[in-house]
C-alpha positions in Angstrom: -6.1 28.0 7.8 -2.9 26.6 8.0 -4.3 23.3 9.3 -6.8 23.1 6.3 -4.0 23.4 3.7 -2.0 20.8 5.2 -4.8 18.2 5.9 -5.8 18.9 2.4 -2.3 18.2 1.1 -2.4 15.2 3.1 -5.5 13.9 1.9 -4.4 14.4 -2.2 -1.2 12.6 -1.3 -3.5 9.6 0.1 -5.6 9.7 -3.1 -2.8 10.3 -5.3 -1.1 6.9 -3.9 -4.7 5.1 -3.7 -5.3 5.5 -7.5 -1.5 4.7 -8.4 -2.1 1.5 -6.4 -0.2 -1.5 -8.4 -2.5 -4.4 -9.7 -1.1 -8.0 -8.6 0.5 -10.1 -11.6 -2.2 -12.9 -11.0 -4.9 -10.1 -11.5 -3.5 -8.7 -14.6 -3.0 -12.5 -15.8 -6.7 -13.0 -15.3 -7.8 -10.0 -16.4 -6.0 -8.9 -19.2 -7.1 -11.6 -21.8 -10.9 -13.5 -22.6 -10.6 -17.0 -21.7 -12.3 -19.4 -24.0 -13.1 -22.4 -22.4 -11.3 -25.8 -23.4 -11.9 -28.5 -21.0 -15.5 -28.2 -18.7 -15.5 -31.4 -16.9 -18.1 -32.9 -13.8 -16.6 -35.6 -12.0 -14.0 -36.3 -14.7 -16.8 -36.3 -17.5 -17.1 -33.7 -20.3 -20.0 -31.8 -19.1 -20.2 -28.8 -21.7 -22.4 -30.6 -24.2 -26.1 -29.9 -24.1 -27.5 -30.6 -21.2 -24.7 -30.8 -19.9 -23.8 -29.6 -16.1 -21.5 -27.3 -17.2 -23.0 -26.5 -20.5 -23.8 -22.7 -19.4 -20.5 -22.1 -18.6 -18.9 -22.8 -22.0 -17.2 -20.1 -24.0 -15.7 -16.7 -23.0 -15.1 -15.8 -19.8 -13.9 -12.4 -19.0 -12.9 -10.7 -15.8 -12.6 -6.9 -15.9 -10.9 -5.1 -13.6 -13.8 -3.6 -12.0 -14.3 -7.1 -10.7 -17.3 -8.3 -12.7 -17.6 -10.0 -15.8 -19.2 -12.5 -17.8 -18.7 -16.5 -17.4 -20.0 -17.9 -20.6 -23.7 -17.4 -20.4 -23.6 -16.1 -16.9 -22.7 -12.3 -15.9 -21.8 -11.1 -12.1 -19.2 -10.5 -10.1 -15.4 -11.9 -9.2 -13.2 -11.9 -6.1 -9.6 -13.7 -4.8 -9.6 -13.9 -2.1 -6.3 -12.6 0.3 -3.4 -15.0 -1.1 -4.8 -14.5 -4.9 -5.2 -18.3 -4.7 -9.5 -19.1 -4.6 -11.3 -17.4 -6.9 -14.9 -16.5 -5.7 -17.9 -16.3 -8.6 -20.8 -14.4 -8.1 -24.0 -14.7 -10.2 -27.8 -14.2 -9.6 -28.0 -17.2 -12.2 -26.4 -19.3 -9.5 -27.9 -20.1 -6.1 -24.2 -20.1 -4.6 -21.1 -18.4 -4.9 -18.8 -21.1 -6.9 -15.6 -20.6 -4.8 -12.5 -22.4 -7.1 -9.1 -23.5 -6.4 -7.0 -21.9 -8.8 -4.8 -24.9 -10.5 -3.1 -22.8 -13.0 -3.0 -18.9 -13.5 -0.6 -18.3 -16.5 -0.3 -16.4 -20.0 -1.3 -19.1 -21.5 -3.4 -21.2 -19.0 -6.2 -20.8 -16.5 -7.4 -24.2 -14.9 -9.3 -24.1 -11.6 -11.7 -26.4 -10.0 -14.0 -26.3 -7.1 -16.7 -29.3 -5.7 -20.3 -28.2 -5.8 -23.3 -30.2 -4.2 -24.7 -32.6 -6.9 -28.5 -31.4 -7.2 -29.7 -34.1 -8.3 -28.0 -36.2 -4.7 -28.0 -33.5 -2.1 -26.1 -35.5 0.0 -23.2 -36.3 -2.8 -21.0 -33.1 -4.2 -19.7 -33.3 -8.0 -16.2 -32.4 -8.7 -15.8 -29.5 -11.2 -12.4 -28.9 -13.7 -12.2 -25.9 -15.9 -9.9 -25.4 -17.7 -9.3 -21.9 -20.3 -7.3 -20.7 -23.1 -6.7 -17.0 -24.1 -8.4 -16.1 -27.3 
């Protein structure tokens, strides 16, 4: 009996410390506003126009802290990865995972960018900029 109570008190100091785990600054940075985006550009061009390559992306994106969220018209999932440096999107939408450099995590900034194989060239890739504002 003895045993049980101490592996019990074991295991609720375990959970207690696993749910009082402190969140990262760069994951409250990202995740405590919505970004609204102000620069969506494809190979140095404004692509958030319509029609434009990037044109699904434009508006809010949020990240919750669940780790989904919604990327302007796209909704799915969100990862760093170890160093909080790449940021990993996941979206049905998408046939990839867009995996970005993070440029610029602040209060006030959020710029990443990533190089994504040009659909229309296979053999080419197009070089993606985003960059966000809080709202």
């Amino acid at each position: 009996m003895k045993k049980a109570v101490f592996l019990l008190v074991i295991f609720l100091c375990f959970l207690v410390i696993s749910c009082n785990e402190k969140k990262s600054e760069r994951f409250k940075l990202l995740t405590t506003p919505i970004w609204l985006t102000e620069t969506l550009l494809a190979d140095g061009v404004d692509a958030s126009g319509p029609g434009g390559f990037l044109e699904k992306f434009k508006g809010e994106a949020k990240f919750r802290e669940d780790m989904t969220g919604s990327f302007g018209k796209y909704t799915g999932k969100w990862k760093f990865n170890v160093a909080e440096t790449e940021l990993t999107i996941f979206t049905d939408s998408l046939p990839l995972p867009i995996i970005c450099d993070i440029i610029t995590l602040t209060t006030q900034s959020l710029h990443i960018e990533t190089v994504v194989p040009d659909p229309v060239h296979p053999m080419e890739t197009i070089d993606i900029s985003m960059t966000f504002k809080p709202r």
